[in-house]
C-alpha positions in Angstrom: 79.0 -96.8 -64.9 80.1 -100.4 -66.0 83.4 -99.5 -65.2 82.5 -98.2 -61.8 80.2 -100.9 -61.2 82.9 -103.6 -61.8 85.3 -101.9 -59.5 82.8 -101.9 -56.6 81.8 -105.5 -57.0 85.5 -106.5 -57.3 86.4 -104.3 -54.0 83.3 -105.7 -52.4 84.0 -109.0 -53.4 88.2 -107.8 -51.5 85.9 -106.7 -48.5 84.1 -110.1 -48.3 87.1 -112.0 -48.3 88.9 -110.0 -46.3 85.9 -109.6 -43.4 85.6 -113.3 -44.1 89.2 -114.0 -43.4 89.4 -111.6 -40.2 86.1 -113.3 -38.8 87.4 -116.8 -38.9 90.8 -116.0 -38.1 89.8 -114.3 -35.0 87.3 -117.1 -34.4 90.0 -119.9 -35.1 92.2 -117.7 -32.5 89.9 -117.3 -30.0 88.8 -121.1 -29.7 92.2 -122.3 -30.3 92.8 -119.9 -26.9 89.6 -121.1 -25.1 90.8 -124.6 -25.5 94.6 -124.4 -24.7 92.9 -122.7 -21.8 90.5 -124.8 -20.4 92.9 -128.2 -21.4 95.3 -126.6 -18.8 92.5 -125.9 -16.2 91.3 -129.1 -16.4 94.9 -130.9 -16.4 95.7 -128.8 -13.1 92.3 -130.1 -11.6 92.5 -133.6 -12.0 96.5 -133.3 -11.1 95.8 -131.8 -8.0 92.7 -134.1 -7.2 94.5 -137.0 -7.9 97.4 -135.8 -5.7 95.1 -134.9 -2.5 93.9 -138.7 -3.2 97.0 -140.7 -3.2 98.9 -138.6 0.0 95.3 -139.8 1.5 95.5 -143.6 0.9 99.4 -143.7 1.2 99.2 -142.1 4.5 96.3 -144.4 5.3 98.5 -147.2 4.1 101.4 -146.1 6.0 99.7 -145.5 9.0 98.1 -149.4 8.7 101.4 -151.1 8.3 103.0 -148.7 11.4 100.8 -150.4 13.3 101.3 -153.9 11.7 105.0 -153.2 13.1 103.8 -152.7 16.5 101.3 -155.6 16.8 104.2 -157.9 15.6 106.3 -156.1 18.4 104.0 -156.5 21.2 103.7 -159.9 20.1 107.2 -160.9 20.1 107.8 -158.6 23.2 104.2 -161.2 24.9 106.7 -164.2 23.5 109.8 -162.7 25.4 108.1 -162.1 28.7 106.0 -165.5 29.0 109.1 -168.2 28.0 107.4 -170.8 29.7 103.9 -171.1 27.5 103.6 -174.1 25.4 103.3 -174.4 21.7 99.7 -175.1 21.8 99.6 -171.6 24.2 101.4 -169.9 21.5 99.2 -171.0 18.7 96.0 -169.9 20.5 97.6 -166.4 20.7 98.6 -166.1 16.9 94.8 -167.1 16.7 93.8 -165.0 18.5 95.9 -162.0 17.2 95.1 -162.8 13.6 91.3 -162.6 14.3 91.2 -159.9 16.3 93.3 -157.4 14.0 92.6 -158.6 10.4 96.1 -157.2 9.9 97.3 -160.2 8.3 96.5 -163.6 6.0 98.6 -165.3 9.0 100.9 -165.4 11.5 103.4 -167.8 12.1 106.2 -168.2 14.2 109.5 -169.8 12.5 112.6 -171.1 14.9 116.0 -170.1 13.9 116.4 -173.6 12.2 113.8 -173.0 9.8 110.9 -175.1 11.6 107.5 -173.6 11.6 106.4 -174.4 15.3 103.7 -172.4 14.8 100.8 -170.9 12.2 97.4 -169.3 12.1 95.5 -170.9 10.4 96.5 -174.1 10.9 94.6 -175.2 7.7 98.0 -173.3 5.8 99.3 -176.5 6.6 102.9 -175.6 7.1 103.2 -176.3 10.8 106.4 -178.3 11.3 107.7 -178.0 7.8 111.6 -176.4 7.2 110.7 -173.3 5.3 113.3 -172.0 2.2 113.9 -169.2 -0.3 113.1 -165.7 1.0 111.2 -166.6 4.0 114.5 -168.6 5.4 116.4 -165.3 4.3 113.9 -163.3 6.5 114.8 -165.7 9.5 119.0 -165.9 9.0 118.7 -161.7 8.7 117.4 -161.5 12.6 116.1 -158.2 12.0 112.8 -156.5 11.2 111.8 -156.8 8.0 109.1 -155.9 5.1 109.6 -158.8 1.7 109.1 -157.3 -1.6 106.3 -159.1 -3.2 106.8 -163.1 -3.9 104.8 -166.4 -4.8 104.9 -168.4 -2.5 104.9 -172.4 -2.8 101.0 -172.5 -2.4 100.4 -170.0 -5.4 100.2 -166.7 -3.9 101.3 -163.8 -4.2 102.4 -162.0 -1.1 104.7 -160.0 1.5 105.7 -161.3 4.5 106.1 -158.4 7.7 108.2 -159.7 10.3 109.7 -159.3 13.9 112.9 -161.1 15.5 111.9 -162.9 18.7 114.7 -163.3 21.2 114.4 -164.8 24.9 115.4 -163.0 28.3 118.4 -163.5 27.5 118.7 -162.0 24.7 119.4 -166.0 22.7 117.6 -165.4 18.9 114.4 -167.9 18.4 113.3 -166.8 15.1 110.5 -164.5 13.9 107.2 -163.9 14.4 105.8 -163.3 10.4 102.7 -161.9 9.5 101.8 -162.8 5.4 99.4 -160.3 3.4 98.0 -161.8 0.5 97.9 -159.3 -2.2 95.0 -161.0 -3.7 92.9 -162.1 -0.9 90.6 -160.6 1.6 92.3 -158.7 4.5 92.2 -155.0 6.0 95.0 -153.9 3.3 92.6 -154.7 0.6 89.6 -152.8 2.5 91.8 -149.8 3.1 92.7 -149.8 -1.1 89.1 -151.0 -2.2 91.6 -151.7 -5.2 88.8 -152.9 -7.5 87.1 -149.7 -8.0 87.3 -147.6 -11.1 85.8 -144.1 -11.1 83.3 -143.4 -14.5 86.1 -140.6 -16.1 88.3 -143.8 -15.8 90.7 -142.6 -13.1 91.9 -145.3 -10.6 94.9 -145.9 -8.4 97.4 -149.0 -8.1 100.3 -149.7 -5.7 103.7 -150.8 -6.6 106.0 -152.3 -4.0 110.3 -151.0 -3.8 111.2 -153.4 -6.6 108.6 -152.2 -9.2 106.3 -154.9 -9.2 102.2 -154.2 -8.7 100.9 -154.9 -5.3 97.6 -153.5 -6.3 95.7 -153.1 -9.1 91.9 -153.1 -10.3 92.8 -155.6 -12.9 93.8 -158.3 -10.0 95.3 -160.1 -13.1 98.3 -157.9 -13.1 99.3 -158.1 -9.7 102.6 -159.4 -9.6 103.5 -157.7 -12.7 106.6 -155.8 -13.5 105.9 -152.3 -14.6 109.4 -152.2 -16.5 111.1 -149.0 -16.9 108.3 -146.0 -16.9 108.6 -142.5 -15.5 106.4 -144.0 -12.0 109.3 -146.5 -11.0 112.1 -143.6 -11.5 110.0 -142.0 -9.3 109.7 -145.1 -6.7 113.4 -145.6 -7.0 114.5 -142.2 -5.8 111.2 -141.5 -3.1 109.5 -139.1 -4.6 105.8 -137.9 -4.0 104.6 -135.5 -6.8 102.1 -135.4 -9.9 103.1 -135.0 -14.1 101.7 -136.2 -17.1 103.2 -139.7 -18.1 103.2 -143.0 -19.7 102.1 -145.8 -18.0 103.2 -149.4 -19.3 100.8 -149.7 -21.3 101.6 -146.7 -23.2 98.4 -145.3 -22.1 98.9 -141.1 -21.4 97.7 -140.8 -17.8 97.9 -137.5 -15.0 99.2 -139.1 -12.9 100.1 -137.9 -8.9 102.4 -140.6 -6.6 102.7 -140.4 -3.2 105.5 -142.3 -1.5 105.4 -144.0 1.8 108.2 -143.8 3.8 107.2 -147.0 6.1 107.2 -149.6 3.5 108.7 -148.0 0.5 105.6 -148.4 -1.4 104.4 -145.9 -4.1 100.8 -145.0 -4.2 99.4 -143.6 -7.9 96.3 -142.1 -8.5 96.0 -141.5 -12.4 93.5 -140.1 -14.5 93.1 -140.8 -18.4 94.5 -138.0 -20.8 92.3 -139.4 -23.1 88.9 -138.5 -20.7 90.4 -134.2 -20.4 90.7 -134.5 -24.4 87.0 -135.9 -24.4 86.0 -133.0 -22.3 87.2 -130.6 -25.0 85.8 -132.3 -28.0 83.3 -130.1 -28.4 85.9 -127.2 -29.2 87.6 -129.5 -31.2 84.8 -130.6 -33.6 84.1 -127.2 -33.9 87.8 -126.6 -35.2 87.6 -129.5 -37.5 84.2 -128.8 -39.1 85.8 -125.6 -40.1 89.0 -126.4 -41.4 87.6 -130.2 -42.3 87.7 -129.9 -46.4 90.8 -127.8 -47.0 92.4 -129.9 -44.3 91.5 -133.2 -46.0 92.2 -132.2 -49.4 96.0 -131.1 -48.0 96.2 -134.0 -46.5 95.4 -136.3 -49.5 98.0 -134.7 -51.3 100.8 -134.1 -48.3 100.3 -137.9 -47.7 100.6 -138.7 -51.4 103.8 -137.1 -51.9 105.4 -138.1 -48.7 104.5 -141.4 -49.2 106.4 -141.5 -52.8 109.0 -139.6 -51.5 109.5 -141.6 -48.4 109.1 -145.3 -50.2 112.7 -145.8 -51.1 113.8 -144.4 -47.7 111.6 -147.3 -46.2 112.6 -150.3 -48.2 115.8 -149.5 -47.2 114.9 -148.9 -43.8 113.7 -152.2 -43.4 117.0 -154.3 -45.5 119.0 -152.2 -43.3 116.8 -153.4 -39.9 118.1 -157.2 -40.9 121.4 -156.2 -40.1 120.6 -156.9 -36.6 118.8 -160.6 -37.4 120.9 -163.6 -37.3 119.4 -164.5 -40.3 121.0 -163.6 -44.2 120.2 -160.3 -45.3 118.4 -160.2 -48.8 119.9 -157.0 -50.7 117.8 -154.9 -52.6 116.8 -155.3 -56.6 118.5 -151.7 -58.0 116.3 -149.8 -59.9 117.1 -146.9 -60.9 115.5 -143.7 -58.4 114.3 -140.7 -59.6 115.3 -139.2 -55.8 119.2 -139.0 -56.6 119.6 -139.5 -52.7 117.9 -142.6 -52.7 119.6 -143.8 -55.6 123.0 -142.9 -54.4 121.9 -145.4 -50.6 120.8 -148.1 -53.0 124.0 -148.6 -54.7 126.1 -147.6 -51.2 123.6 -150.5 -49.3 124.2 -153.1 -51.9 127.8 -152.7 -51.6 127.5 -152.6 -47.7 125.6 -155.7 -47.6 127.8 -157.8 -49.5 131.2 -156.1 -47.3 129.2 -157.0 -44.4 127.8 -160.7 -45.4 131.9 -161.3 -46.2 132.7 -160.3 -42.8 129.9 -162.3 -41.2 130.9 -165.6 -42.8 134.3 -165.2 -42.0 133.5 -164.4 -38.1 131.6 -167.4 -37.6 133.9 -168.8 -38.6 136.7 -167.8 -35.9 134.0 -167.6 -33.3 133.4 -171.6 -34.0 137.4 -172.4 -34.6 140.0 -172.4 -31.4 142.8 -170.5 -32.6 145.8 -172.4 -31.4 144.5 -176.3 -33.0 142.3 -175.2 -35.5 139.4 -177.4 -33.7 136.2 -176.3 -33.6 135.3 -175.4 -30.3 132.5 -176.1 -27.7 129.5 -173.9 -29.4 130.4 -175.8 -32.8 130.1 -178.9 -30.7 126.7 -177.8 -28.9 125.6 -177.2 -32.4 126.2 -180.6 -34.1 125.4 -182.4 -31.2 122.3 -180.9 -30.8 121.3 -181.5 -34.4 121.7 -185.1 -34.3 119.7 -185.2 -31.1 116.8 -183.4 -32.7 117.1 -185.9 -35.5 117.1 -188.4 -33.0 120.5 -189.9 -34.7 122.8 -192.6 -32.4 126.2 -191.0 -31.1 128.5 -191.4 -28.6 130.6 -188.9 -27.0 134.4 -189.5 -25.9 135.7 -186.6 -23.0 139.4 -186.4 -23.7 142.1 -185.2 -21.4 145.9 -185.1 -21.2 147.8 -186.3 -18.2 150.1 -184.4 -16.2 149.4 -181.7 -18.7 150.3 -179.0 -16.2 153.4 -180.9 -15.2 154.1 -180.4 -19.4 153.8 -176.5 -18.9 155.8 -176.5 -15.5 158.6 -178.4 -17.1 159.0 -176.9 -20.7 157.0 -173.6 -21.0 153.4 -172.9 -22.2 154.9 -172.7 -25.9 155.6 -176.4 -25.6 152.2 -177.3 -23.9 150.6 -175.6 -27.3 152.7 -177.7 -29.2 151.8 -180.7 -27.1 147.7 -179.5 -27.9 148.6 -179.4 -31.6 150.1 -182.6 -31.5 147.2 -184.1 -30.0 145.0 -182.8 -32.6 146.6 -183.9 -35.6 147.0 -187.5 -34.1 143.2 -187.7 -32.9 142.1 -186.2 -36.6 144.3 -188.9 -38.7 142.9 -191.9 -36.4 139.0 -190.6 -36.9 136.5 -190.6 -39.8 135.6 -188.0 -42.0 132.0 -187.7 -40.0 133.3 -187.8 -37.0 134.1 -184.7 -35.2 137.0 -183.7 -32.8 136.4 -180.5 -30.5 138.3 -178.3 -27.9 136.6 -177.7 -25.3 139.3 -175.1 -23.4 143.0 -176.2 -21.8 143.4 -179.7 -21.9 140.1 -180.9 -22.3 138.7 -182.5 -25.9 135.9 -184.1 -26.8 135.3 -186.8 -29.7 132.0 -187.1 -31.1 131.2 -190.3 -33.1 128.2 -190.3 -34.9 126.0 -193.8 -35.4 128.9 -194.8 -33.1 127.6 -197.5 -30.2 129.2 -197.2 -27.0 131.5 -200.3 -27.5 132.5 -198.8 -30.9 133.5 -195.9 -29.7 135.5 -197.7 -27.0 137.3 -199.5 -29.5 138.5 -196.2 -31.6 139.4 -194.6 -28.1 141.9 -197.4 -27.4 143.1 -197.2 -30.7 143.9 -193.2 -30.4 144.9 -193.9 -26.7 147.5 -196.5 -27.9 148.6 -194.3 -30.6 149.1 -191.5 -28.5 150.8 -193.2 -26.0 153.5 -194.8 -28.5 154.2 -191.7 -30.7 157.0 -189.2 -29.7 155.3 -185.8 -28.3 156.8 -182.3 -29.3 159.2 -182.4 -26.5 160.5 -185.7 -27.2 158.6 -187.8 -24.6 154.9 -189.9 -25.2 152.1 -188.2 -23.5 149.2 -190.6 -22.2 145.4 -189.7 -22.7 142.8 -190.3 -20.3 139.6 -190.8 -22.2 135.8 -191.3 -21.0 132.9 -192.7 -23.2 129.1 -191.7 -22.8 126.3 -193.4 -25.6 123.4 -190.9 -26.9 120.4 -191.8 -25.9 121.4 -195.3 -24.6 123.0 -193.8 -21.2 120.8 -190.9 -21.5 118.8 -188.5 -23.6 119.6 -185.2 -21.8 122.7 -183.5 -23.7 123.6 -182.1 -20.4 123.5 -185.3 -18.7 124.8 -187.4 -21.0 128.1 -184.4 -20.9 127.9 -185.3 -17.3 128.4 -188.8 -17.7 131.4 -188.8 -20.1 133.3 -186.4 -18.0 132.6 -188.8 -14.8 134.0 -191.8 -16.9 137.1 -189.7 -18.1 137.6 -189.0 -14.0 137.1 -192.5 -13.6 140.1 -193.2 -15.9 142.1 -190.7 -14.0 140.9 -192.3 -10.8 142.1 -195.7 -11.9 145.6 -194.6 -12.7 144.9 -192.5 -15.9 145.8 -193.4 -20.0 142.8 -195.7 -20.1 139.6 -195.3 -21.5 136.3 -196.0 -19.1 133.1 -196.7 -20.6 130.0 -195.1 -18.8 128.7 -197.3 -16.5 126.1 -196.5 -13.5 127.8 -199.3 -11.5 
């Protein structure tokens, strides 16, 4: 009977189990099939609501600027057909046009010069100004056009519709613009409503042909970029449609676009992932109140192994991600591994790194160092000088070039003319000190730089290397003459570029005077 009795608790305690095991597997498969269920139903829905949204408001928006297009034409078409009204006539009707149809910020009409002879409102403020940038574009295209989105010089952002305006006979006089500001009151803005956000978190936005936001609820962004998501492929090849994406913020949305064929706009209507997902919690929390413990517990442990496991993978990971800082890389302290892979890439890094610290070294090197003359060349130069002008040192700067240099080349062959550059370097080098530095800039043209050098200093060591130059026989058995210019840090200026600008316009000087002389800056 004990026998028998020990056998049925042991099968009963099999049943259990296995009854158990049946009833939660069939549970886990039937919720786990309720949700995938219900998370597609509800991804289809707000897809397709979205999408019946955004063809709405981009045929609405279409449909707006279409007749923008013809306002500005019967306007222009008015202009044609009445030549003889006055300015003042003219301005009453852009007035008059703007506050009637709302359809634009304001309406101006530019000349083909440029000249605004015209605005409404006058309080814009630009009536007889010469306009630039895109706007003076707009007017040299003579053709009917729709701006991407720009600042303009007062601060806003906007995009600027416009019409060509000919005469009778057919003679161009400019356009007739109409501005939108994206961030002010007009009927654009009423038509998007752009500030409202619905309570599951869905809202739309508008981005104009060159990816920036035209519309947004955060006004803030407007203007922005939206970089390279899945939405601006979509604007860039014209499609209308609806998927599950990434927005730029690396927010998951359902998203549904609608292009507009008018403007080239894109209108998206999106919806949150993360509201569908809160929608299902409920099946979720059920999941995870089940499987909670043993799920935890395998966790701990699955995280506590991959974590040793994966720790010498990672410090290597991140000595190997300073390969691509200009900065040294620090190689790693060996220790020996008891993961042979990881101890093999310890010992195969530390090699690397030192093969590839080697090569770095000796590349700056060259990439500092012109080839033929051994001179260090202009970013060397941009780097000293810049030093000593964040140190706020003295130094003067001498421009350098030969004369008739080409006429060298011409007459004895390009090998020569390198053996003329040589020439010149070795005779520059022995005539300067050892913390003064001689660069080549490209061809012909050197430059000296003398530091805690005044101007008349370094006037007095150009003469020297000009007169040196000029009495010493040259490669091909001739003197060559220097033409030199002289430029005083911060004394003539303190703008590197300027101060480049000035040397080089003294060294012309020197050419201009009959060259192998040596001009000190000078505004006069």
């Amino acid at each position: 009977m004990r026998i028998l009795s020990n056998r049925k608790f042991k099968l009963t305690t099999l049943l259990m189990t296995l009854i158990i095991a049946s009833v939660l597997s069939t549970t886990f498969i039937l919720l786990f099939a309720t949700y995938q269920h219900e998370k597609s139903s509800l991804t289809h829905t707000y897809l397709t609501l979205n999408s019946s949204k955004s063809e709405k408001l981009s045929k609405s928006v279409n449909s707006l600027f279409k007749s923008m297009r013809i306002s500005l034409q019967e306007t222009t078409e008015f202009l044609s057909n009445h030549p003889h009204l006055t300015d003042e006539e003219i301005q009453e009707h852009l007035e008059l046009l703007r506050n009637n149809s709302r359809y634009f910020n304001s309406l101006a009409w530019v000349d083909e010069t440029g000249l605004v002879r015209d605005i409404a409102p006058l309080r814009v403020g630009l009536k007889g100004d010469y306009i630039t940038g895109i706007t003076k574009e707009v007017v040299d295209a003579k053709k009917p056009m729709l701006t991407s989105p720009y600042t303009a010089p007062t601060g806003r952002m906007l995009v600027l519709m416009s019409e060509p305006l000919y005469d009778r006979e057919g003679n161009y006089k400019g356009i007739i613009g109409g501005s939108i500001y994206l961030q002010e009151k007009n009927v654009l803005n009423e038509i998007l409503g752009n500030d409202i956000v619905d309570q599951n978190g869905s809202y739309y936005y508008v981005i104009g042909p060159n990816g920036v936001l035209l519309f947004h609820p955060d006004t803030n962004r407007i203007g922005e970029d939206i970089k390279d998501t899945p939405i601006k492929k979509k604007l860039a090849l014209g499609q209308s449609g609806m998927e599950r994406v990434t927005n730029s913020r690396g927010v998951e949305m359902l998203a549904a676009y609608s292009y507009t064929s008018e403007i080239g706009w894109l209108v998206v209507q999106q919806t949150p992932v993360s509201y569908v997902d809160g929608l299902l919690e409920e099946h979720i929390l059920k999941l995870l109140w089940i499987f909670l413990f043993p799920f935890i517990i395998l966790l701990i442990v699955s995280l506590g192994f991959a974590r040793k496991l994966a720790k010498p993978f990672i410090d290597l990971a991140d000595i190997v991600s300073q390969f691509g800082a200009d900065k040294q890389i620090q190689p790693p302290v060996f220790n020996s591994h008891w993961n042979r892979e990881a101890d093999l890439l310890t010992k195969s890094l530390i090699i690397a790194i030192d093969a590839v610290e080697n090569n770095n070294t000796l590349l700056k090197e060259e990439a500092m160092t012109d080839a033929l003359t051994g001179l260090p060349n202009r970013k060397k130069l941009t780097e000293a000088i810049s030093y000593l002008a964040d140190e706020g040192q003295l130094f003067s700067l001498v421009a350098i070039d030969i004369d008739r240099f080409k006429l060298v080349n011409d007459t004895y062959g390009h090998q020569m003319g390198d053996e003329v550059l040589k020439f010149l370097a070795r005779t520059v080098q022995s005539k300067i000190g050892t913390g003064d530095g001689f660069f080549r800039l490209g061809g012909e043209e050197f430059i000296l730089l003398l530091p805690n050098a005044k101007c008349s200093e370094a006037y007095s060591i150009s003469e020297i290397i000009r007169t040196t130059i000029a009495n010493t026989i040259s490669p091909f058995g001739n003197p060559i003459t220097i033409s030199l210019g002289v430029a005083e840090f911060p004394h003539h200026s303190d703008s590197l570029e300027d101060l480049f600008i000035f040397a080089d316009k003294a060294l012309y000087q020197s050419k201009e005077n009959g060259r192998n002389q040596t001009t000190l800056w000078g505004k006069d």
